[in-house]
N, C-alpha and C positions, 0 to 999 in steps of 0.2 A: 504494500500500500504506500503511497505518496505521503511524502513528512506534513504534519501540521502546517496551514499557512497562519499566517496571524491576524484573520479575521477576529471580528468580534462574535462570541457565541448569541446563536438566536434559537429560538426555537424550530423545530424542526417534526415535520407528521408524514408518515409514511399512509398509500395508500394502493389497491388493486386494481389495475385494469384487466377486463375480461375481453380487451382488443385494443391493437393499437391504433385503432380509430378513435378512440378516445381520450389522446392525447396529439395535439399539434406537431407535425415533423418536425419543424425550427424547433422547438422544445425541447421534443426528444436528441435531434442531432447536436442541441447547444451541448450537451452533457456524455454525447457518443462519441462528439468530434465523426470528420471526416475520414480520418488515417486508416480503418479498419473498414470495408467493404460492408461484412456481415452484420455489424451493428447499426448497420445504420438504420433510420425507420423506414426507406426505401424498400431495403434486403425484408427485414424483418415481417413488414405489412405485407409483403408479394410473398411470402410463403402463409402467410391468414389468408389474404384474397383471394388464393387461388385454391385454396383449400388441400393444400398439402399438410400442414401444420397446424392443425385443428383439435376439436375435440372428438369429432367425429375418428378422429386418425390417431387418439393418444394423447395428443397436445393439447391441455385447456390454459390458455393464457390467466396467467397469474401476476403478468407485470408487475412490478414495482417502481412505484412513483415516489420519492422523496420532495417534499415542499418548504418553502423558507415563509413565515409568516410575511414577510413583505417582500422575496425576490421571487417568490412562485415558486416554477417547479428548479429543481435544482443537482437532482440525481435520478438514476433511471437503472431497472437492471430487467434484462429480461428473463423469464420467469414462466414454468409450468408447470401444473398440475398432470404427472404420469400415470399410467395406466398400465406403463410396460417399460423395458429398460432397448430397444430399437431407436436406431438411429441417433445414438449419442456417442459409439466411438470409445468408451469408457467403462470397459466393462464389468456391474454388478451382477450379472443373471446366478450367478455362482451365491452372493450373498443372501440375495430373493430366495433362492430355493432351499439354502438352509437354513434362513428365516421361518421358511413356513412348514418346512417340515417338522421345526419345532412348537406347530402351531403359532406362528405368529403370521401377521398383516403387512404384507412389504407394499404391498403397491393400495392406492396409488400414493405417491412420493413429489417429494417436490424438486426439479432441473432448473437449474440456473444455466442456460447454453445458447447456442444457437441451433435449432434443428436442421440435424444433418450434415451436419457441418463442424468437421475435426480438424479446427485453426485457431492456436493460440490469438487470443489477443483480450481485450477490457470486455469484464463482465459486469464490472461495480464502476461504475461509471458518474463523474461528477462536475460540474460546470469547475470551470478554473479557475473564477475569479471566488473562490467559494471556498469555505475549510472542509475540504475532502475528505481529510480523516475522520471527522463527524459527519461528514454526507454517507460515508462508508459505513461506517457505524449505524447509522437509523436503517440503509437500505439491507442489512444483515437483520438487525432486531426483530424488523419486520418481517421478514421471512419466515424468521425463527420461528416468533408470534403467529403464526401463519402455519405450520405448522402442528405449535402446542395446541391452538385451537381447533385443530381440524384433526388431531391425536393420528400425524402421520407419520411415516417410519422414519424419514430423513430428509436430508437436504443435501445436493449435489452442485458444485458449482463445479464444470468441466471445460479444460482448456483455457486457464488462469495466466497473469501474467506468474513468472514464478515469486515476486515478492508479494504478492497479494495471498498467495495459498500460504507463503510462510507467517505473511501476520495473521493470518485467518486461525492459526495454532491454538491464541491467546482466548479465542471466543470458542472454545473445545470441539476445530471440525482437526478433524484430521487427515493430511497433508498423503495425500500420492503421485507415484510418477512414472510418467510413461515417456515411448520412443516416437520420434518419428524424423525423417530425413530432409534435410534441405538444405538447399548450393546456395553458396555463398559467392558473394561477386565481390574478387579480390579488385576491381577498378578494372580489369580487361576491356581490351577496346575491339576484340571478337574473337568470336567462338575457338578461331587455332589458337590464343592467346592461353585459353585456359586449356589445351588439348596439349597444348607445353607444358602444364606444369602435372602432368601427369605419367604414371610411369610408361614406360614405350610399348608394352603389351596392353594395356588398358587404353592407351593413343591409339595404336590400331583397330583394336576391339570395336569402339567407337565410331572409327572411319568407316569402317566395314558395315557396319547395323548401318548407319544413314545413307551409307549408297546403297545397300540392298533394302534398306524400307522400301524405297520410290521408285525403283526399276523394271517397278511392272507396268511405268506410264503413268504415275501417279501422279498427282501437283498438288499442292499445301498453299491455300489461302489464308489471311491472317485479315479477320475483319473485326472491329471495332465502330464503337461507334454509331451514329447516325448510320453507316454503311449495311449492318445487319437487319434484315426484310426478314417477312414471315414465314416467307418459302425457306429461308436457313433454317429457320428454328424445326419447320415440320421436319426439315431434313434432321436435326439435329434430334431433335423427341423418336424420331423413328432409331437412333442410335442406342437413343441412352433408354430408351424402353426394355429394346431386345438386350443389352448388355444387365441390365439391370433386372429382368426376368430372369435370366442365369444365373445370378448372385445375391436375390434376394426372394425370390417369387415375387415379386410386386414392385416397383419402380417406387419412393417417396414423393416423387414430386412429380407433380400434374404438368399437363402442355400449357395449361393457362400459368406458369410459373414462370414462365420462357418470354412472354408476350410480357406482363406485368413488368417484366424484370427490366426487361427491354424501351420499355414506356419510361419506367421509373429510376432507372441509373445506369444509361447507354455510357457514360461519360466511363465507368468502370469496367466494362463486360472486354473482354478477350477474346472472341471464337477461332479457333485455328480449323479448318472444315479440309478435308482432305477428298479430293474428288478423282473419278476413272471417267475419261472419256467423257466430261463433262457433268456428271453425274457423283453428288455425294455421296460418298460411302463409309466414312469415318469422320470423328471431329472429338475434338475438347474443348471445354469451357474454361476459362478461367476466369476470374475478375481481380482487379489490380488494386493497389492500393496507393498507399504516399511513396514507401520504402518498398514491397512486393509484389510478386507476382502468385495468388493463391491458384493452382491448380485444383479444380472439383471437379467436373464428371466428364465421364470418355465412354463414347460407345462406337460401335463398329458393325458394319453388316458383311464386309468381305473379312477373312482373313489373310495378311502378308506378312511376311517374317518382320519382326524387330518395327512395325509400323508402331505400337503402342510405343515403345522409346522414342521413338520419332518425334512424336507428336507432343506426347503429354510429358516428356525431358528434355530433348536436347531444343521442340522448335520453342519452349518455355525458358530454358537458358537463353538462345538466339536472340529471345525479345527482351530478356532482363539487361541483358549487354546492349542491345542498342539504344533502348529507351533509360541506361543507367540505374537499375532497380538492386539495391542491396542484396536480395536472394528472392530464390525461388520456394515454394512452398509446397511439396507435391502428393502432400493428403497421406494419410494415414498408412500406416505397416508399410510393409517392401524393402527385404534385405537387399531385395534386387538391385535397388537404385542406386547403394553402396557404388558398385563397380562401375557407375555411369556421373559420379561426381559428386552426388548429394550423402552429405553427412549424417550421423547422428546425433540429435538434439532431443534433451529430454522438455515434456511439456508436466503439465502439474496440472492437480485439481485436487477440490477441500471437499470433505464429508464430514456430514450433520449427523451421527444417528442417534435415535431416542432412547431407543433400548439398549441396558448397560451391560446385559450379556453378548448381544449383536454387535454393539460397539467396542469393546473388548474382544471379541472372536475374529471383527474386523483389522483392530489396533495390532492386535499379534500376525495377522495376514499381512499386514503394511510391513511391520518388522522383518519379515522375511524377504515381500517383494522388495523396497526401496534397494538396499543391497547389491540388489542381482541384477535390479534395472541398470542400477550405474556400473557394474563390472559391464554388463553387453556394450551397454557404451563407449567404456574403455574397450574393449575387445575389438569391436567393432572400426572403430575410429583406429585402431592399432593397423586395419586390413585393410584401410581404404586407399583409392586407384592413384594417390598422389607422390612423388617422386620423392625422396627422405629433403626434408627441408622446405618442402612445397605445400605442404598440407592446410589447408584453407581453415578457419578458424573454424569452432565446434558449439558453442555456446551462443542460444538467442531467447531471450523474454519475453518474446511475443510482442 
């Protein structure tokens, strides 16, 4: 969490939206900021409106509104009432089930996240000119409060910057950590820039996947922007459908999520679309931020060797190098990506539980995991494609 400013204490009331239509964008974003894509009320209301992230689907909006008796609203955290533990990246289904095998009520629970969406960045979130450490504080209590009164198992805040999960200790959630990969942009000024500083079997490795992704006639468009029409998107939903039926049964996010998205934050959206003969047949999403590039979803209707690299790594590096972007961010798991440049980086998240034998059966499971998480790391990071002296920095806070 962010040091005390030396505003003057006021009072402060926390409150529930069951939609983020009921709170003003400007409002919402004075306190999200711009830097982070997913938080914005943009992101956020186009996965309500389109009825992806609903309650119908799991999600019942539980927003958190923090207020200043005379600056309004002043903190924001977004907030849901679960049903199930899908689509969060984080995974409790292990704790749920021997919760309730001992007789107990795991769900529904309450997510502090972004649905579907496994990218560190501000969950507690607070206008600047504002004492955040007590914007921080009411937007916690309240949750809490939220909780006691509705006698529910826990509270989940996923994909934390890491000093927020570690003051979060002091209010008794307890602190976890997980893996996930991403390329850093040592300032290179293109793509062979960074294919130097890697060892010369992993230099070739690399050459070899990008000229054989594309050699069946293939051609990678990179649209942004006003540039992206509706006809991309169908193309694009017919990807991420069929991909997304093979890895989930069911797809999370609706075609109206694509359009909405598209209406309401063109200025961030990435589509890289890969077409044969004129004709889409693969693509990834990404949307950008101030410092990155977040890589989310990829689907594909043809298979071609090494196209998935292609596309959702190396043409995701290509654009962070020429538009300047600190790193790439390319979504959850994949030791794969190791050998393709991106690092390991641990991400955090704070757990609430209620119950003090759940909460203690959990506490000694964190003892064990945290540990092992950071040895892989180390491990991992020990094995990566870079030349001895070249190794791109390993540490990021979202």
């Amino acid at each position: 969490m962010p040091k005390r400013t030396a505003s003057a204490p006021s009072k402060l009331t926390g409150r529930f939206l069951a939609s983020l239509k009921e709170i003003n964008a400007a409002e919402w974003d004075a306190c999200a900021g711009t830097d982070h894509p997913f938080v914005r009320h943009a992101f956020l209301s186009a996965l309500e409106d389109s009825g992806s992230a609903v309650a119908a689907t799991g999600w019942l909006a539980r927003h958190v509104v923090v207020e200043d008796e005379t600056r309004g609203v002043v903190g924001v955290m977004p907030m849901y009432a679960k049903s199930h533990s899908y689509g969060e990246y984080v995974f409790d289904h292990g704790w749920a089930e021997a919760f309730e095998r001992a007789g107990g009520r795991y769900y529904p629970k309450l997510q502090v996240a972004v649905p579907f969406t496994p990218v560190p960045g501000p969950r507690l979130m607070a206008r600047a000119d504002c004492n955040t450490v007590a914007v921080f504080d009411a937007l916690i209590d309240s949750a809490l409060a939220l909780a006691d009164e509705a006698a529910l198992s826990s509270l989940h805040l996923t994909f934390l910057p890491e000093a927020d999960a570690t003051a979060l200790k002091a209010r008794d959630l307890l602190h976890r950590t997980g893996l996930q990969f991403h390329w850093m942009n040592q300032g290179y000024a293109t793509f062979d820039d960074f294919l130097s500083t890697l060892a010369a079997r992993k230099r070739k490795q690399i050459k070899r996947e990008r000229r054989e992704a594309l050699q069946a006639g293939l051609n990678v468009r990179v649209l942004s922007s006003r540039d992206i029409e509706e006809r991309h998107w169908d193309a694009f939903f017919a990807f991420y459908e069929d991909t997304g039926s093979r890895k989930w049964g069911a797809p999370y996010l609706t075609r109206a999520f694509f359009s909405l998205l598209s209406e309401r934050m063109a200025d961030a959206i990435v589509l890289i679309l890969v077409e044969r003969v004129g004709r889409p047949i693969a693509g990834a999403l990404n949307l950008r931020g101030s410092d990155a590039l977040y890589g989310r979803n990829w689907g594909a209707l043809e298979h071609h060797p090494f196209l998935h690299f292609e596309v959702c790594y190396y043409q995701a590096i290509d654009y962070a190098i020429a538009h300047g972007l600190a790193r790439v961010e390319a979504g959850a798991q994949g030791e794969h990506k190791l050998a393709r440049g991106y690092l390991p980086v641990a991400t955090h998240s704070s757990h609430w539980i209620a119950h003090e034998g759940l909460r203690q059966a959990v506490r000694g499971f964190l003892a064990r995991e945290t540990p092992a998480v950071a040895q892989e790391i180390e491990l991992l990071a020990d094995h990566g494609p870079f030349r001895h002296g070249a190794s791109a920095a390993t540490s990021n806070d979202g």
